[in-house]
C-alpha positions, 0 to 999 in steps of 0.5 A, a space after each residue: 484524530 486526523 490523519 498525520 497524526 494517525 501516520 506520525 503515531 505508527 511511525 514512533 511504534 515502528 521505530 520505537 519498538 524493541 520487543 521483536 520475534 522477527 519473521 522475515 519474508 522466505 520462501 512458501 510464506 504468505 503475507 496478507 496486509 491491510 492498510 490506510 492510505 492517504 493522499 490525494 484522499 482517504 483511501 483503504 487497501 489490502 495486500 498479499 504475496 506469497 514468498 516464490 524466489 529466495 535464490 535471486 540474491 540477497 533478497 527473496 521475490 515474492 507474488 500476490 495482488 493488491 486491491 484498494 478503495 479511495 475517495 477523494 473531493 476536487 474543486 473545478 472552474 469551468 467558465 463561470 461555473 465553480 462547482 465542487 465534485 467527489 471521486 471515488 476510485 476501486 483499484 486492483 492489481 496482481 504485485 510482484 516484491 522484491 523483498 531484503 531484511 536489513 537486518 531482522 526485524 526490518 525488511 525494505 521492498 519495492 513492489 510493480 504493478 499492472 492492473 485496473 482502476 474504476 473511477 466514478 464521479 459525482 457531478 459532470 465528468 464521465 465515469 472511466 476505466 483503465 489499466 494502470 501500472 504502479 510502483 511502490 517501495 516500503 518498509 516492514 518492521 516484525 513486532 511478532 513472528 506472525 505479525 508487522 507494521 508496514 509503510 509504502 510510499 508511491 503510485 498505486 491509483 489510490 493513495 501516495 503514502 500507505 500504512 498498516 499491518 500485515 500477518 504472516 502465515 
């Protein structure tokens, strides 16, 4: 099954479920996701935030830190010589989230940021790492209380589109 068709499954569940025990984020809550990303590659991560502010608005700001693994092919033309080449790119990260349920079981958020990615490559270019800064908005829909589906799209060094579930705790 390629991955638009992995993407476009969990998107009909996301939306199609009716069966909800819904768990918004709040205070003192932990929630730990692992997703599948895509874009420019395949790429793996793991997320987590624990609930620190329900009191800034509407919404809940919450901390915790990412870390992802993504590999990736590209083509180059030096001169005449056309080779292909391989990357493949660790990622990690503190986060902080502004979280907002909607209406519950559905809960939108946008994530910040600043940490460091470590890119190797297979062929002529030379190894690197860097800081990096990222940004993120997403969607969480509540299936069970303790667990959800989640959907982000944005920069993170590892993919541009990400999805998977998440567990509260």
């Amino acid at each position: 099954m390629n991955t638009k068709r992995v993407l476009i499954v969990l998107a009909v569940i996301t939306i199609g479920c009716s069966w909800s025990h819904a768990q918004v984020m709040r205070k003192g809550m932990n929630l730990a996701g692992v997703g599948l990303g895509v874009v420019p590659g395949i790429g793996v991560n793991a997320s987590y935030d624990y609930g620190l502010v329900d009191d800034w608005g509407p919404g809940i700001f919450t901390i915790g830190g990412y870390v992802g693994f993504g590999t990736w092919g590209r083509a180059y033309h030096i001169a005449n010589d056309h080779s292909n080449y391989r990357v493949n790119a660790f990622a990690f990260a503190p986060r902080a989230t502004y979280r907002y349920a909607i209406e519950p079981p559905f809960e939108i958020y946008g994530t910040f940021l600043l940490g460091a990615v470590i890119k190797s490559y297979s062929d002529y270019f030379p190894n690197d790492s860097r800081a990096f800064v990222g940004i993120t908005i997403g969607g969480r829909y509540s299936f069970k209380s303790n667990a959800s589906l989640f959907a982000e799209i944005g920069f993170n060094e590892i993919s541009f589109l990400s999805t998977g579930l998440s567990f509260s705790f």
